[in-house]
mmCIF file of the C-alpha atoms, coordinates in Angstrom:
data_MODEL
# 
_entry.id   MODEL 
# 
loop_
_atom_site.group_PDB 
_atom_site.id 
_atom_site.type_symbol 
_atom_site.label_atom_id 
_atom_site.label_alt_id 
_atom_site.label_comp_id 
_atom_site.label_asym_id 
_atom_site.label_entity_id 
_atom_site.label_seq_id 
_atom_site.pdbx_PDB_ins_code 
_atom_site.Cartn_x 
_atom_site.Cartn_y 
_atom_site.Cartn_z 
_atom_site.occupancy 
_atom_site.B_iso_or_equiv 
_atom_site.pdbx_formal_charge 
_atom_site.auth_seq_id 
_atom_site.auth_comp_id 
_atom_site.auth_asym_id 
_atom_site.auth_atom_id 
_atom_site.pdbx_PDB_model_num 
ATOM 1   C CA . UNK A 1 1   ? 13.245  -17.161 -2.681  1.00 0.00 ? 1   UNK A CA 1 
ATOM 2   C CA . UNK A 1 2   ? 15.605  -19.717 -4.361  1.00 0.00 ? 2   UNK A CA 1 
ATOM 3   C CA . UNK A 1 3   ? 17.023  -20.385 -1.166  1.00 0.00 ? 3   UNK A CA 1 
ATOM 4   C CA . UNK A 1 4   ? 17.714  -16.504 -0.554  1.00 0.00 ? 4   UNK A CA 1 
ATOM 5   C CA . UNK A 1 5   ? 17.224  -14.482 2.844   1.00 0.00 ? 5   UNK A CA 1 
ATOM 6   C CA . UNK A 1 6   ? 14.817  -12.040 1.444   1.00 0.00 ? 6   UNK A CA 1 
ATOM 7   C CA . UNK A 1 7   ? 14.111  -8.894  3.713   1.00 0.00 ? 7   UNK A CA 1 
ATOM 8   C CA . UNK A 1 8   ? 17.409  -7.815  5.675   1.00 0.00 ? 8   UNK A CA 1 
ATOM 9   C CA . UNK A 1 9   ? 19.100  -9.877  2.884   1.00 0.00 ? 9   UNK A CA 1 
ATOM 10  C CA . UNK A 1 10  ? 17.947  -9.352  -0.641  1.00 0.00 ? 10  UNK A CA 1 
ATOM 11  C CA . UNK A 1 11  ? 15.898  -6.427  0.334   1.00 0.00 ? 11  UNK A CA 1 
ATOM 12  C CA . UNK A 1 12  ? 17.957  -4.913  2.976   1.00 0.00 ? 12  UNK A CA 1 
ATOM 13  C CA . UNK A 1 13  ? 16.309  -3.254  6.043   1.00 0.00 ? 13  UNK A CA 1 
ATOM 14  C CA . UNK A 1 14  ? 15.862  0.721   6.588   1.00 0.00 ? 14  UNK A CA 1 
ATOM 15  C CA . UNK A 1 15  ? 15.802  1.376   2.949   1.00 0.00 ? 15  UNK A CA 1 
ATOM 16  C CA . UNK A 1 16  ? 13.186  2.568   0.525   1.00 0.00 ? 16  UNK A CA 1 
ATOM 17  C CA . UNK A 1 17  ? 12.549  -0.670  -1.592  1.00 0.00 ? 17  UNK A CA 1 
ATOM 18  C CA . UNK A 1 18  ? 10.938  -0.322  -5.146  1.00 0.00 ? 18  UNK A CA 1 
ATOM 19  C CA . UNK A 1 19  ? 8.522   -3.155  -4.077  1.00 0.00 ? 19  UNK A CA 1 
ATOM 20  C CA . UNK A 1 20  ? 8.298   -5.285  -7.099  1.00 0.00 ? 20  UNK A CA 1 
ATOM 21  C CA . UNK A 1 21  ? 10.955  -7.688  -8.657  1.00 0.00 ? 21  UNK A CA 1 
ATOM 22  C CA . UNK A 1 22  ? 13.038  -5.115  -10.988 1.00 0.00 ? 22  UNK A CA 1 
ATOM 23  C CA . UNK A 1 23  ? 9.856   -2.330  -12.095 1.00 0.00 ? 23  UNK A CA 1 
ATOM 24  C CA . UNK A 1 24  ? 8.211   -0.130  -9.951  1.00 0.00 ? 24  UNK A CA 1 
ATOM 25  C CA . UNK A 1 25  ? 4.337   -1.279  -8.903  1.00 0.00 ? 25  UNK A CA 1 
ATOM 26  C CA . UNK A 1 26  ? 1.726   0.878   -10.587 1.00 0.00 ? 26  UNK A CA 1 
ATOM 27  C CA . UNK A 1 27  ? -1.087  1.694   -8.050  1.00 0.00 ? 27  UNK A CA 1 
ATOM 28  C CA . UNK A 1 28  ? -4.365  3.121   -9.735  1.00 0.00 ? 28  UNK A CA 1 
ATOM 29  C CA . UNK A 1 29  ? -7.743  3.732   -8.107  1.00 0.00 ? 29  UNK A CA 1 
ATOM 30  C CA . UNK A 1 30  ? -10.654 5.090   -9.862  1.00 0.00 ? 30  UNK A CA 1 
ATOM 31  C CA . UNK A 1 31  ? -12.467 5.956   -6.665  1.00 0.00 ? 31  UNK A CA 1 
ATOM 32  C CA . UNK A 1 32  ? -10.816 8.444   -3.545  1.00 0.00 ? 32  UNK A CA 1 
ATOM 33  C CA . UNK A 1 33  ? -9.298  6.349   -1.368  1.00 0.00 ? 33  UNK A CA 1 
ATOM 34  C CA . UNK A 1 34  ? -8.517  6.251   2.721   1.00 0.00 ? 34  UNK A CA 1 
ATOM 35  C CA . UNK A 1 35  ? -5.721  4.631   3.896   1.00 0.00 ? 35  UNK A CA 1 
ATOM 36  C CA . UNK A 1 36  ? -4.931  4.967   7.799   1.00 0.00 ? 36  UNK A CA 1 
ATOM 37  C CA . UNK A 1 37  ? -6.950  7.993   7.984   1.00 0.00 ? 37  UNK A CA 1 
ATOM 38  C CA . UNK A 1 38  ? -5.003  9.588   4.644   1.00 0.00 ? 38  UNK A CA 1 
ATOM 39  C CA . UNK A 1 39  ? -6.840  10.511  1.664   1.00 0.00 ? 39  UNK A CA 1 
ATOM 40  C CA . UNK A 1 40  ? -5.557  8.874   -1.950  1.00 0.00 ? 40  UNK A CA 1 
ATOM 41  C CA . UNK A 1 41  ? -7.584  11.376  -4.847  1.00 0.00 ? 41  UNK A CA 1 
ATOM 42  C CA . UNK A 1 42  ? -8.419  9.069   -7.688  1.00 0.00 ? 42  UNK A CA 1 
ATOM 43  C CA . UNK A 1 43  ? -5.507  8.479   -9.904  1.00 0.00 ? 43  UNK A CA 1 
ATOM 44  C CA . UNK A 1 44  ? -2.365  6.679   -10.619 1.00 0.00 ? 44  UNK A CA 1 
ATOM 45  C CA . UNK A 1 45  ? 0.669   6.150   -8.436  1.00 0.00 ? 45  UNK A CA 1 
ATOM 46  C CA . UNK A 1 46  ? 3.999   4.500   -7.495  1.00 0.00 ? 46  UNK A CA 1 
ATOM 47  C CA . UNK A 1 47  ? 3.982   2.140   -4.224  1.00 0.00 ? 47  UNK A CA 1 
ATOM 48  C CA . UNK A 1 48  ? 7.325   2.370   -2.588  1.00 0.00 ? 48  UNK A CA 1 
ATOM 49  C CA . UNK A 1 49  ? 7.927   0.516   1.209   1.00 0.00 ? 49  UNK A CA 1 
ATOM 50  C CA . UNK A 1 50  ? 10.701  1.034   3.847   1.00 0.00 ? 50  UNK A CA 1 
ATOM 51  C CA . UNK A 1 51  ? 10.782  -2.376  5.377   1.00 0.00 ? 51  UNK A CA 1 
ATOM 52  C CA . UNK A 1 52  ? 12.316  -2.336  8.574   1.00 0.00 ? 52  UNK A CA 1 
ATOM 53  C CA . UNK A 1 53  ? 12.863  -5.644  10.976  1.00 0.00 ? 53  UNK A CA 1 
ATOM 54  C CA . UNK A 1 54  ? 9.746   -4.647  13.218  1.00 0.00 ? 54  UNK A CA 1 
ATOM 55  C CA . UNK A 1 55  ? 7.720   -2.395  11.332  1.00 0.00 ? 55  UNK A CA 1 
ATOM 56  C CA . UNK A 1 56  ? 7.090   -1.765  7.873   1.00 0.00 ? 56  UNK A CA 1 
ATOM 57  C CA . UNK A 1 57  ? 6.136   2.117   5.920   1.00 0.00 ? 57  UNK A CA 1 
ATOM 58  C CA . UNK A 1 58  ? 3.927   2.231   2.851   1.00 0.00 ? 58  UNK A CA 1 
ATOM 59  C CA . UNK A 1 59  ? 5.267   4.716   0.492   1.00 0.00 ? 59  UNK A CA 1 
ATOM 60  C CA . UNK A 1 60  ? 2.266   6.096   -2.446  1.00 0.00 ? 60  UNK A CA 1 
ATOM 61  C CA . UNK A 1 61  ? 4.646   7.921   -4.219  1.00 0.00 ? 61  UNK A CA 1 
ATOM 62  C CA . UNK A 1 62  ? 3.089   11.227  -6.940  1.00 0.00 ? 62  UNK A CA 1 
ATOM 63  C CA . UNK A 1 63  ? 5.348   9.892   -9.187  1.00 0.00 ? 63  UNK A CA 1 
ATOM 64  C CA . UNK A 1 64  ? 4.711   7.547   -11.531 1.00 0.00 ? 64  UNK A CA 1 
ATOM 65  C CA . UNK A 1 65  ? 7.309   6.518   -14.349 1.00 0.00 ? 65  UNK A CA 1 
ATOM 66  C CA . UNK A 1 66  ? 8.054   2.855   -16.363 1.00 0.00 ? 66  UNK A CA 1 
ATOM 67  C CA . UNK A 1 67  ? 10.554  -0.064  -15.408 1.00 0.00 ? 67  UNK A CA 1 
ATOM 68  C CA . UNK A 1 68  ? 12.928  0.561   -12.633 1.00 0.00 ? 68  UNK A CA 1 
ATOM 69  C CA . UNK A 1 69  ? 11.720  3.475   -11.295 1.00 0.00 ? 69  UNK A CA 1 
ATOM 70  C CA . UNK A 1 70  ? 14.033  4.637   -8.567  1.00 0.00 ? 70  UNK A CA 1 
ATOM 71  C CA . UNK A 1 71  ? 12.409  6.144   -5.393  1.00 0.00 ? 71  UNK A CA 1 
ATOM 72  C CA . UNK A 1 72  ? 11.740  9.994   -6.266  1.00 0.00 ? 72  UNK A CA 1 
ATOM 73  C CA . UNK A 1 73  ? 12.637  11.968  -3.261  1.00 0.00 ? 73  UNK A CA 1 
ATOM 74  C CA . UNK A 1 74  ? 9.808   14.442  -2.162  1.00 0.00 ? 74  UNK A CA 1 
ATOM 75  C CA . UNK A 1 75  ? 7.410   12.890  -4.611  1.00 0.00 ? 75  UNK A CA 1 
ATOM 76  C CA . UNK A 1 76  ? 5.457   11.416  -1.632  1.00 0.00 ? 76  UNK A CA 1 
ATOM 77  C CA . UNK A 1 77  ? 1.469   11.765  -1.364  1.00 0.00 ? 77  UNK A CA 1 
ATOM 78  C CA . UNK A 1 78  ? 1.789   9.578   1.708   1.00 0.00 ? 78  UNK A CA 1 
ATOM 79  C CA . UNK A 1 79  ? 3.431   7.428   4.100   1.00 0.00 ? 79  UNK A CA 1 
ATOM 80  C CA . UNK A 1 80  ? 1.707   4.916   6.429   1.00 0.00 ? 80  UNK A CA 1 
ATOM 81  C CA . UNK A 1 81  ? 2.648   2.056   8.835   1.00 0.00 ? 81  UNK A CA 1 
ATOM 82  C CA . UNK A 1 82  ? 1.919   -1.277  7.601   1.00 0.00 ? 82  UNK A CA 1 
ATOM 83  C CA . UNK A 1 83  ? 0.977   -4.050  10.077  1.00 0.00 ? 83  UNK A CA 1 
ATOM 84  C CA . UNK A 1 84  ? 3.792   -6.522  9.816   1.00 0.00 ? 84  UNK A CA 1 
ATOM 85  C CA . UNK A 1 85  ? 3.088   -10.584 10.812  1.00 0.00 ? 85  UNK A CA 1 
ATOM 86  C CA . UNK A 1 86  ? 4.543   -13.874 9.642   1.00 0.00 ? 86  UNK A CA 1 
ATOM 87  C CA . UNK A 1 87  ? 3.239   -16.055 7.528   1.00 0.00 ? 87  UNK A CA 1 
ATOM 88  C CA . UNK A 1 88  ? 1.803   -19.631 8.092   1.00 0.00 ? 88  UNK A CA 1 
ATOM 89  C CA . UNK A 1 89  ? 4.138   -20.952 5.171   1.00 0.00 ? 89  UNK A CA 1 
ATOM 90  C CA . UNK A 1 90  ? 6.870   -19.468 2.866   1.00 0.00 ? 90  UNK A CA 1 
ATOM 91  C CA . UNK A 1 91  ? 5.572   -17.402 -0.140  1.00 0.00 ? 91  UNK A CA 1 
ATOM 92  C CA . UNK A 1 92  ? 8.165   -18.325 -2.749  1.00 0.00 ? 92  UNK A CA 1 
ATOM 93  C CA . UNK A 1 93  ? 7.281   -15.338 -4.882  1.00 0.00 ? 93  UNK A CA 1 
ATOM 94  C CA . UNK A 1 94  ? 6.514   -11.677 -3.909  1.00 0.00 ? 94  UNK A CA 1 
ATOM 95  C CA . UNK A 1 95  ? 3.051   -11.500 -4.172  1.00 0.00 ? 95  UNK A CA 1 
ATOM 96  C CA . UNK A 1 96  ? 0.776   -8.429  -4.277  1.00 0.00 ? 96  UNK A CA 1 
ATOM 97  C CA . UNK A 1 97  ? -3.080  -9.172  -3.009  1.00 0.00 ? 97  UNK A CA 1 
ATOM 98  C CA . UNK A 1 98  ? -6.232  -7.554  -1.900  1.00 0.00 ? 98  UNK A CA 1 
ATOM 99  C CA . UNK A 1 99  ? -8.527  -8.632  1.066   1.00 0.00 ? 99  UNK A CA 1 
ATOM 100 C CA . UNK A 1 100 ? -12.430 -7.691  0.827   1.00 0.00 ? 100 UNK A CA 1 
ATOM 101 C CA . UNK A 1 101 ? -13.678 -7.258  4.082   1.00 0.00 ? 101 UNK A CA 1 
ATOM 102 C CA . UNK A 1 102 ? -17.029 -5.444  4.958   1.00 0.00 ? 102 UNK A CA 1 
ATOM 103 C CA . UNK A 1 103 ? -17.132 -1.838  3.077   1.00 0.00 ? 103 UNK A CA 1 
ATOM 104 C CA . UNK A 1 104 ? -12.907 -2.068  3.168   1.00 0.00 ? 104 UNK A CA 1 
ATOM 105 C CA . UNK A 1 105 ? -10.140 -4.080  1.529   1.00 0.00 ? 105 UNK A CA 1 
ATOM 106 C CA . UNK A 1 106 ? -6.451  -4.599  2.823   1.00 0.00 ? 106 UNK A CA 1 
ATOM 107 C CA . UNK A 1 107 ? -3.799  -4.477  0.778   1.00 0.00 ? 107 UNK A CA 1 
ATOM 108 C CA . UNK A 1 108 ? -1.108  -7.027  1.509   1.00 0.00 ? 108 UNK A CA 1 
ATOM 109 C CA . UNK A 1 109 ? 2.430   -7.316  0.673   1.00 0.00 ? 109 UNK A CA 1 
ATOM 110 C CA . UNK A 1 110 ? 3.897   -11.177 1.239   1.00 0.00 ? 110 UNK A CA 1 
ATOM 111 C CA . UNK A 1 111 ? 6.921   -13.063 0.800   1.00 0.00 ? 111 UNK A CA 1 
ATOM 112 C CA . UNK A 1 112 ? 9.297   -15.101 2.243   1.00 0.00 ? 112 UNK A CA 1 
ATOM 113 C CA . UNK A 1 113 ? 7.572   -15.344 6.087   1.00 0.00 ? 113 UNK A CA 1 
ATOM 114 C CA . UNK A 1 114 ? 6.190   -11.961 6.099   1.00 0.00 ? 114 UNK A CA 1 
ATOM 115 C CA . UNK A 1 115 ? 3.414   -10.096 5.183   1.00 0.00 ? 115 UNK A CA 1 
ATOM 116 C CA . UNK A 1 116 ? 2.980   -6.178  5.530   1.00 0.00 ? 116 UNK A CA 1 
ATOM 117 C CA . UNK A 1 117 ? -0.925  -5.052  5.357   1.00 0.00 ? 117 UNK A CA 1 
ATOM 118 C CA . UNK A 1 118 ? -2.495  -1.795  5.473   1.00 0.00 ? 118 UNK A CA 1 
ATOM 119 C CA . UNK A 1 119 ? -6.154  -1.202  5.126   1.00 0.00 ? 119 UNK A CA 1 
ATOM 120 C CA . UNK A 1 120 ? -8.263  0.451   2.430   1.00 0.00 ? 120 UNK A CA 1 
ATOM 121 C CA . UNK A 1 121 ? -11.670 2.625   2.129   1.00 0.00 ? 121 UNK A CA 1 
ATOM 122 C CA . UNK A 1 122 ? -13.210 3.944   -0.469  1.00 0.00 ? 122 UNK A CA 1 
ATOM 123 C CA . UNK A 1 123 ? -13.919 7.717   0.336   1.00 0.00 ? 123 UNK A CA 1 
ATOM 124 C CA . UNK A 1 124 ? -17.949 8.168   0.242   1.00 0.00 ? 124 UNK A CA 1 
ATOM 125 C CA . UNK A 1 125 ? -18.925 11.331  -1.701  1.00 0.00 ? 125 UNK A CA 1 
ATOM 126 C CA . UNK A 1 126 ? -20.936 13.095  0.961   1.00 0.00 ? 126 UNK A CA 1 
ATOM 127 C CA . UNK A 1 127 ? -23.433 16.294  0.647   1.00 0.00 ? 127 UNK A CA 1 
ATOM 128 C CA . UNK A 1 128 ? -25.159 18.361  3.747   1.00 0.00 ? 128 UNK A CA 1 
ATOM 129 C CA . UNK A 1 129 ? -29.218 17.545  3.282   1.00 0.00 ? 129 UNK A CA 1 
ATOM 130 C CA . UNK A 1 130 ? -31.371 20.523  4.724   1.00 0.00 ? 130 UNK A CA 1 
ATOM 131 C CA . UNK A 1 131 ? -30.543 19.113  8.561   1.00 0.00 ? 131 UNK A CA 1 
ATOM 132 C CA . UNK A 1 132 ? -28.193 20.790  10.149  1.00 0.00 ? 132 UNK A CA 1 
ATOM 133 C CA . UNK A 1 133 ? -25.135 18.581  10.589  1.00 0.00 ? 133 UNK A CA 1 
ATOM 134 C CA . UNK A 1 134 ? -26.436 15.411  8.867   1.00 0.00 ? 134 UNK A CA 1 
ATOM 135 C CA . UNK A 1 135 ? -25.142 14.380  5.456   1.00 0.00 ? 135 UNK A CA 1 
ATOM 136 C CA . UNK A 1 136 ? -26.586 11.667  2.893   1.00 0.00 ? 136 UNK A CA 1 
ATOM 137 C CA . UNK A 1 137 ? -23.972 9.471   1.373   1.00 0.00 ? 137 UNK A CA 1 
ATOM 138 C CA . UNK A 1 138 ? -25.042 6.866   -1.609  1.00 0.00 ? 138 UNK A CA 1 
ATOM 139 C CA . UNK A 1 139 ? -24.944 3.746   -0.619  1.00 0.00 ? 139 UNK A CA 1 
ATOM 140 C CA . UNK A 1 140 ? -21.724 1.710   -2.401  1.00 0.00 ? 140 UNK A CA 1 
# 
């Protein structure tokens, strides 16, 4: 932070932000993907957020390109809330982390006092089995 107000500052409020310190953040899953009911196919992506003072919107952009990537307009796969909270301390640096918990993860976005989160699922592969309206998923 160096002393810097970061979001409505720094990163100003109501604006798409490129979410990374000068090059665009490179999201890749090898697995589908749910996010807040919204399905991510396997494959790579741009993350993109719209930070806002009380609420937060995750951005997985289609578009995927190399340092300082500016926000490609109607290249969206998706846009989801975030949960927005503060944090117990300061996070000096922007910091990118998953959370395992149970059969999902959250994805969390932190720095200075706040910290944007949105949960993740793998997407089971499902098939119908010869009972009507009963499917058999693998077990992950």
């Amino acid at each position: 932070m160096k002393g810097r107000k970061i979001f409505g500052g720094v990163v100003p409020y109501d604006q798409v932000w490129r979410t990374g310190a000068n090059q665009a953040t490179t999201f890749v899953t090898d697995s589908d993907l749910s996010v807040a009911g919204k399905e991510i196919p396997a494959g790579s992506y741009t993350l993109f957020t719209l930070p806002a003072a009380d609420k937060w919107t995750l951005i997985i952009s289609k578009k995927t390109s190399g340092p300082g990537t500016p926000y490609p307009e109607g290249e969206d796969l998706l846009r989801v809330e975030m949960k927005v909270s503060l944090t117990e301390s300061p996070v000096e640096n922007f910091t990118i982390a998953y959370h395992k918990k149970d059969a999902t993860c959250s994805l969390s976005l932190s720095w200075e006092r706040t910290q944007a989160t949105v949960d993740l699922a793998e997407k089971k592969l499902c098939w119908p089995t010869s009972s009507p309206l009963t499917y058999s998923c693998p077990d992950q």
